[in-house]
Biopython code that builds the backbone (N, CA, C, O; Angstrom):
import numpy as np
from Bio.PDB.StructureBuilder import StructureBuilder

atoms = [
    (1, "UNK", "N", (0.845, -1.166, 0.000)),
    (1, "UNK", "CA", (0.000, 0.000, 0.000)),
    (1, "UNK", "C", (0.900, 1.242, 0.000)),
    (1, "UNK", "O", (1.869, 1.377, 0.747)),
    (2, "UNK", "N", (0.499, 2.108, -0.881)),
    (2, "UNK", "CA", (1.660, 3.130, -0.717)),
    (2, "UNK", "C", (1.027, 4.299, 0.234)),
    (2, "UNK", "O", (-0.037, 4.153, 0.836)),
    (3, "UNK", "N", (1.647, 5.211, 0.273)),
    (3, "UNK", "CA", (1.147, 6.135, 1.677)),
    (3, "UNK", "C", (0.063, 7.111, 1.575)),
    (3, "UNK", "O", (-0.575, 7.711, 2.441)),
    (4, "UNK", "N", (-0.011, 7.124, -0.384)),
    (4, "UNK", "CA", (-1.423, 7.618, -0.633)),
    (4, "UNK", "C", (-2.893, 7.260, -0.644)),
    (4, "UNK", "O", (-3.892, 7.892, -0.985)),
    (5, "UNK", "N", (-2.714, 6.099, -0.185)),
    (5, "UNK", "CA", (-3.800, 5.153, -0.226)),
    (5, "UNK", "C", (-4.412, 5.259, 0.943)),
    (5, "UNK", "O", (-3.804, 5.197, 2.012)),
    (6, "UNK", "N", (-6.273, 5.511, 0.785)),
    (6, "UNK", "CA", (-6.845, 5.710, 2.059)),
    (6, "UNK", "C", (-6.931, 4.509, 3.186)),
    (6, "UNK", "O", (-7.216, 3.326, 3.004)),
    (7, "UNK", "N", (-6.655, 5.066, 4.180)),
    (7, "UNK", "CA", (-6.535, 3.624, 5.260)),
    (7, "UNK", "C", (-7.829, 2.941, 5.269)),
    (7, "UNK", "O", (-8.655, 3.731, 4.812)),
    (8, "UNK", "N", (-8.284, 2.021, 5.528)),
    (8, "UNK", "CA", (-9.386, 1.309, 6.010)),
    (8, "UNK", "C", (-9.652, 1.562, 7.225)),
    (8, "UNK", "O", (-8.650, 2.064, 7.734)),
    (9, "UNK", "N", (-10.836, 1.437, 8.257)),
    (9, "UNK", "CA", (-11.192, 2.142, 9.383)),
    (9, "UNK", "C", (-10.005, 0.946, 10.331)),
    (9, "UNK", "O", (-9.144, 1.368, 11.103)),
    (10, "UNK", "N", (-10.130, 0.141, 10.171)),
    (10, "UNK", "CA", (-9.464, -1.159, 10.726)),
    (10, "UNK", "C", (-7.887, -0.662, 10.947)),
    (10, "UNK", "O", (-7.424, -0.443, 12.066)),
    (11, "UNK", "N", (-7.182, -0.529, 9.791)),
    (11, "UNK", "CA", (-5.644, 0.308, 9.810)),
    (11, "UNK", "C", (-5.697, 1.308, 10.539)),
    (11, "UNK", "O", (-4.781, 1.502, 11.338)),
    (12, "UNK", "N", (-6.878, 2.277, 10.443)),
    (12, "UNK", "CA", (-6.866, 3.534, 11.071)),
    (12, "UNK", "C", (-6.438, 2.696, 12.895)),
    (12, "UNK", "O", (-5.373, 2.778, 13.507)),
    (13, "UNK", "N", (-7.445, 2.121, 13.217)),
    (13, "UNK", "CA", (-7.712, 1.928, 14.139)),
    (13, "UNK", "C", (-6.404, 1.071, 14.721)),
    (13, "UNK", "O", (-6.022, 1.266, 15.875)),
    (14, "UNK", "N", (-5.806, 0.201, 13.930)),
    (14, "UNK", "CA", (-4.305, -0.175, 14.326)),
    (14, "UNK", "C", (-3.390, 0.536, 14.898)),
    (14, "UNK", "O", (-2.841, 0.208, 15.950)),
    (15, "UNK", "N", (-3.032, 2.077, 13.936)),
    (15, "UNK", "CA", (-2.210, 3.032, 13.959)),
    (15, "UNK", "C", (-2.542, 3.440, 15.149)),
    (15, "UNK", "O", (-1.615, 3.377, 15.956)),
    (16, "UNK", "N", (-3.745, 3.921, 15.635)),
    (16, "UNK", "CA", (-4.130, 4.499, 16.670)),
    (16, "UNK", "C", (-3.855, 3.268, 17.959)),
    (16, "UNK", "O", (-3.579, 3.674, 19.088)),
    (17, "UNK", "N", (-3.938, 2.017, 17.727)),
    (17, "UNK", "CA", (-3.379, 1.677, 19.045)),
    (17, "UNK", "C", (-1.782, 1.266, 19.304)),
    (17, "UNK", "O", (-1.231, 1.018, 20.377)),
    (18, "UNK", "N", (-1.202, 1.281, 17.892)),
    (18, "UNK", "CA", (0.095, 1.184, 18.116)),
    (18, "UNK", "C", (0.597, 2.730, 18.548)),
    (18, "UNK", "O", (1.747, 2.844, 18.971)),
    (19, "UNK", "N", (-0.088, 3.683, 18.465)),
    (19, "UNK", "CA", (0.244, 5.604, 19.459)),
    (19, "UNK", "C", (0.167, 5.162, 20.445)),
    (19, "UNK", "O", (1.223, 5.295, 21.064)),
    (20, "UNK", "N", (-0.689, 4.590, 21.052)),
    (20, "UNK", "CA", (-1.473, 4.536, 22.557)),
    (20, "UNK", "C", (-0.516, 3.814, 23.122)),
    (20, "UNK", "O", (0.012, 4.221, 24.156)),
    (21, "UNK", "N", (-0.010, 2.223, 22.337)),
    (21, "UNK", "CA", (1.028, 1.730, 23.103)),
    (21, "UNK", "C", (2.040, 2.609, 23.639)),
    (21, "UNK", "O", (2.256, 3.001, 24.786)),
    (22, "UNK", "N", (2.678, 2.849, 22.397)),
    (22, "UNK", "CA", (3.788, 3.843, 22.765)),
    (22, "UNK", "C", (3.912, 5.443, 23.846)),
    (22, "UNK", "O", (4.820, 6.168, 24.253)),
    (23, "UNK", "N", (2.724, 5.397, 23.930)),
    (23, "UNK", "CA", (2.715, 7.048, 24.784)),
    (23, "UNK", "C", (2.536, 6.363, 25.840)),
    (23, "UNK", "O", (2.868, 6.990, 26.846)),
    (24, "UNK", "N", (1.968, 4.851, 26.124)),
    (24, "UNK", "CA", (1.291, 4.031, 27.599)),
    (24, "UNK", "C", (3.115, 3.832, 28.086)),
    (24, "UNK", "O", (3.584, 4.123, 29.187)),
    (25, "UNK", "N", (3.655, 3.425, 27.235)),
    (25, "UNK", "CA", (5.707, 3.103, 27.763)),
    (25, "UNK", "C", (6.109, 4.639, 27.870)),
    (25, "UNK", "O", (6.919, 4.878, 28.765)),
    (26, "UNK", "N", (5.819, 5.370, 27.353)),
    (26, "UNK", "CA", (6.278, 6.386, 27.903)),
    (26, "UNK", "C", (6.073, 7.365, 29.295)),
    (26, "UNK", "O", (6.858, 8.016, 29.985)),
    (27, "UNK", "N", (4.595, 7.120, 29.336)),
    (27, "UNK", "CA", (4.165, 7.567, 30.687)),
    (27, "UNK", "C", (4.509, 6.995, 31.853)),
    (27, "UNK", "O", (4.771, 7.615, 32.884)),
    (28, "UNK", "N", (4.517, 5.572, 31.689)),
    (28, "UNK", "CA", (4.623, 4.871, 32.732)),
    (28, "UNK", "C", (6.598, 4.729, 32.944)),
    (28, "UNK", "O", (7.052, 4.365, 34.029)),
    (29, "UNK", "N", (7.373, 5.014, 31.960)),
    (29, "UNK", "CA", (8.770, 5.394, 32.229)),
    (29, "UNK", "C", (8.975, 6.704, 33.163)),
    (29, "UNK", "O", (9.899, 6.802, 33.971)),
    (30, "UNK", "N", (8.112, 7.571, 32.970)),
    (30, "UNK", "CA", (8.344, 9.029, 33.114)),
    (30, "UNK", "C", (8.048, 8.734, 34.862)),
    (30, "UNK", "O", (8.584, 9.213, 35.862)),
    (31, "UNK", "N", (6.951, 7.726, 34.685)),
    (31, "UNK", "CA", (6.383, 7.563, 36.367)),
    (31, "UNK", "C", (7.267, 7.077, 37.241)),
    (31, "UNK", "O", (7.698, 7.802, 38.138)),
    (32, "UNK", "N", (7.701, 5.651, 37.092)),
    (32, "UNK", "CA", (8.674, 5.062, 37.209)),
    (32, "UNK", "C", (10.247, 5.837, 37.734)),
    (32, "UNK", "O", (10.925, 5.513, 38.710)),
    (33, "UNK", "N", (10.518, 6.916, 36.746)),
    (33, "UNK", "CA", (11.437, 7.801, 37.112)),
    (33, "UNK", "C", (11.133, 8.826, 38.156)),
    (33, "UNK", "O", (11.908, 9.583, 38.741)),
    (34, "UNK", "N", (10.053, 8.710, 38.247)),
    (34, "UNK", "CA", (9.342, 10.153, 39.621)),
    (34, "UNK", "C", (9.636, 11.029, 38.589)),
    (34, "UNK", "O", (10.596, 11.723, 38.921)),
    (35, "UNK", "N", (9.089, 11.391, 37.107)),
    (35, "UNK", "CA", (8.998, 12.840, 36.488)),
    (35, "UNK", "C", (7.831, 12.770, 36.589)),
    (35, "UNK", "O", (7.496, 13.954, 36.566)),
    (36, "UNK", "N", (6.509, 11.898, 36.736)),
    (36, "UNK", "CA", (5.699, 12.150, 36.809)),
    (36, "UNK", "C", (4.662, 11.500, 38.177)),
    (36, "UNK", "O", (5.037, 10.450, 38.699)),
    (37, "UNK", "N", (3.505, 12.115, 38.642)),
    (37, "UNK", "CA", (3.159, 11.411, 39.525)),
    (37, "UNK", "C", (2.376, 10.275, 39.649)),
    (37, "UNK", "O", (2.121, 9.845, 38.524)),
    (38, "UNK", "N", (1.817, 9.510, 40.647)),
    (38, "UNK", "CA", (1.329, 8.172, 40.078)),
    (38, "UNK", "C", (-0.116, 9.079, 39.067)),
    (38, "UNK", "O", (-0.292, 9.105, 37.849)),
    (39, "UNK", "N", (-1.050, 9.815, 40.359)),
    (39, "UNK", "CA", (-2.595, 10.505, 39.897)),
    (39, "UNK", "C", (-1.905, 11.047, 38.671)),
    (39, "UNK", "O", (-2.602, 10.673, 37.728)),
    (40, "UNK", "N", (-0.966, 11.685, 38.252)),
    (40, "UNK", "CA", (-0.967, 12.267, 36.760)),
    (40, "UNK", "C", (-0.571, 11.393, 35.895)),
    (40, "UNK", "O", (-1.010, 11.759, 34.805)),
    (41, "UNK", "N", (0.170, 10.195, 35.762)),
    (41, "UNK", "CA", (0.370, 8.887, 34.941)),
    (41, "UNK", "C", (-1.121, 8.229, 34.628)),
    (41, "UNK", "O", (-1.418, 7.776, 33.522)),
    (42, "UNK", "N", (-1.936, 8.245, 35.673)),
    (42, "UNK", "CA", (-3.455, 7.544, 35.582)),
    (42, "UNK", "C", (-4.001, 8.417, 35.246)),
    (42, "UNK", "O", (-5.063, 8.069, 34.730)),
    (43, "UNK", "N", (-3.780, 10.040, 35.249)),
    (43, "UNK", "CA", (-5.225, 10.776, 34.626)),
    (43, "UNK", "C", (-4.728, 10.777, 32.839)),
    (43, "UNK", "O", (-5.592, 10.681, 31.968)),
    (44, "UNK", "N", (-3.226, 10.899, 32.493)),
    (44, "UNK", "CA", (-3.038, 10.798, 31.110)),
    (44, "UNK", "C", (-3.490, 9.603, 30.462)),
    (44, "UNK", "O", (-4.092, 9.673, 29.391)),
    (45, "UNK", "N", (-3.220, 8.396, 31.086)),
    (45, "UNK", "CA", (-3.305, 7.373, 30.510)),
    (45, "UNK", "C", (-4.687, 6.890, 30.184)),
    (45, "UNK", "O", (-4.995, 5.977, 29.417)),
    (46, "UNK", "N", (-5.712, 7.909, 31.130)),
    (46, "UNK", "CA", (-7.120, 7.426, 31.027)),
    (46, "UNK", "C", (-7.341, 7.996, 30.008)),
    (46, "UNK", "O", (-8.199, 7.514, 29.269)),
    (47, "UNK", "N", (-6.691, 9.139, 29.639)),
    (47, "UNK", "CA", (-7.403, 9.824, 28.555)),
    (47, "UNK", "C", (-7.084, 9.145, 27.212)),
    (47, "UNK", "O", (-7.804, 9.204, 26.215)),
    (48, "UNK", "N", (-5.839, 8.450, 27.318)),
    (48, "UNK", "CA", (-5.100, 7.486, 25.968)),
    (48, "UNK", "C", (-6.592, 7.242, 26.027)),
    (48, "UNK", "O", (-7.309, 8.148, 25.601)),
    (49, "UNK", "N", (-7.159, 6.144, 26.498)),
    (49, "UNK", "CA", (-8.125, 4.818, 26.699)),
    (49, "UNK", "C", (-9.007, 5.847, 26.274)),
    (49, "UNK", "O", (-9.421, 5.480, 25.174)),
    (50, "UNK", "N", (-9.407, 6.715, 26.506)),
    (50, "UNK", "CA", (-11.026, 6.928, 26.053)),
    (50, "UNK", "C", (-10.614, 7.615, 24.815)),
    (50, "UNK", "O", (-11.596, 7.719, 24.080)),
    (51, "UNK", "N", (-10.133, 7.847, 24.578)),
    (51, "UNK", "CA", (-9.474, 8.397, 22.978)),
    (51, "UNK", "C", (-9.379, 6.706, 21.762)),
    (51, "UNK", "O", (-9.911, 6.573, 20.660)),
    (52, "UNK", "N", (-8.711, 5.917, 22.357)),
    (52, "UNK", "CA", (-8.803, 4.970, 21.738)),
    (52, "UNK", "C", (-10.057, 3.869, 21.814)),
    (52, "UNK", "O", (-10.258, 3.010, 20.954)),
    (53, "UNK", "N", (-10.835, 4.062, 22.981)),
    (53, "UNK", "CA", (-12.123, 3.439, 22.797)),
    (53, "UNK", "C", (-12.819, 4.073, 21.748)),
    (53, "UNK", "O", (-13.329, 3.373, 20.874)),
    (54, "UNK", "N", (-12.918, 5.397, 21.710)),
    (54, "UNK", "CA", (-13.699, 6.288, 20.399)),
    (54, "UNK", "C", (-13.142, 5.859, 18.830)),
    (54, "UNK", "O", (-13.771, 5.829, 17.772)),
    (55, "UNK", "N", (-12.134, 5.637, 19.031)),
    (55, "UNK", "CA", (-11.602, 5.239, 17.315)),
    (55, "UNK", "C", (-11.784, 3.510, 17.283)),
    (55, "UNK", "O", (-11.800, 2.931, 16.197)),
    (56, "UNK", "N", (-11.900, 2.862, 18.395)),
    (56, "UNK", "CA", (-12.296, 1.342, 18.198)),
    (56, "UNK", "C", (-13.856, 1.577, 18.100)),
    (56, "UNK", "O", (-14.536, 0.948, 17.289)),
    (57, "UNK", "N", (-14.313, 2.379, 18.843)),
    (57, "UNK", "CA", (-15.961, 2.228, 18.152)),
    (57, "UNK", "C", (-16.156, 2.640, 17.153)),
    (57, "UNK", "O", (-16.700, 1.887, 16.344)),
    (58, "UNK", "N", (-15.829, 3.941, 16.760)),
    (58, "UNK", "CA", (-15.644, 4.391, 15.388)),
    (58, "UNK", "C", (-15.465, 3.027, 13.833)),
    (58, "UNK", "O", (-16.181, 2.793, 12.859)),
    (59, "UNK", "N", (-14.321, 2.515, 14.268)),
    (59, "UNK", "CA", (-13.730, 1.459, 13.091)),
    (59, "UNK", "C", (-14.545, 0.464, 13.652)),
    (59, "UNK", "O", (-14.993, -0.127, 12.669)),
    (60, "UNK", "N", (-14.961, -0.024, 14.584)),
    (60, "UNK", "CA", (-15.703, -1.560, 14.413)),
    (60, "UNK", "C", (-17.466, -1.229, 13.690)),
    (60, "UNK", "O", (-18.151, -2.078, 13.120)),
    (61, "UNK", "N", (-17.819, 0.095, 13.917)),
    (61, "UNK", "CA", (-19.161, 0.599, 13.412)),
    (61, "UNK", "C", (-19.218, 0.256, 12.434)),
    (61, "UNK", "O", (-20.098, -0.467, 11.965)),
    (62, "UNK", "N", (-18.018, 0.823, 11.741)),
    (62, "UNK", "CA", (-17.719, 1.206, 10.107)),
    (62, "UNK", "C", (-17.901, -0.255, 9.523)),
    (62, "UNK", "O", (-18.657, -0.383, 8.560)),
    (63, "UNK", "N", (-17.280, -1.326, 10.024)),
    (63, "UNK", "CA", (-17.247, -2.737, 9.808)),
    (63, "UNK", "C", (-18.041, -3.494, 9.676)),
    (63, "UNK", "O", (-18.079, -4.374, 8.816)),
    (64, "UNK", "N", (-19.343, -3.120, 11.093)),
    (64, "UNK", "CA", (-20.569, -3.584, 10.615)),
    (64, "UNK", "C", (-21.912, -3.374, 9.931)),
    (64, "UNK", "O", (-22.959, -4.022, 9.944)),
    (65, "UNK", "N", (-21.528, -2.245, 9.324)),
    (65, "UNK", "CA", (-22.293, -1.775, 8.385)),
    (65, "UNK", "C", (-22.937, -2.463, 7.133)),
    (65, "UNK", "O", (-23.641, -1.809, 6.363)),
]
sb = StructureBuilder()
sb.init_structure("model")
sb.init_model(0)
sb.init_chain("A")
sb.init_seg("    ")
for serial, (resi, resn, name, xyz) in enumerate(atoms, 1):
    if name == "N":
        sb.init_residue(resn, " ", resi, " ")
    sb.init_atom(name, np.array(xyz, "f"), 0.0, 1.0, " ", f" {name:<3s}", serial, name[0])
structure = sb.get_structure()
């Protein structure tokens, strides 16, 4: 697929949880190090999750259409 090609809701929805992984290792490094606190590691990370629940409902909608 080249990079002009529109994603499918499904890819979309991949991309978006392979972000989420990566920002979830990052927060929880930052915590881990005391740059961040535990309540501010859990209020970012909640927000990953409801950000990525919206694009998994989004793409599984699209699917069963």
């Amino acid at each position: 697929m080249n990079r002009f090609s529109p994603q499918t809701p499904v890819e979309q929805f991949e991309k978006k949880l392979q972000y989420f992984a990566h920002r979830i290792s990052i927060i929880t490094a930052l915590e881990t190090g005391g740059k961040l606190s535990p309540s501010e590691a859990f209020d970012m990370m909640e927000s990953l999750w409801s950000d990525l629940e919206l694009a998994g409902e989004s793409a599984f909608l699209v699917i069963e259409e």
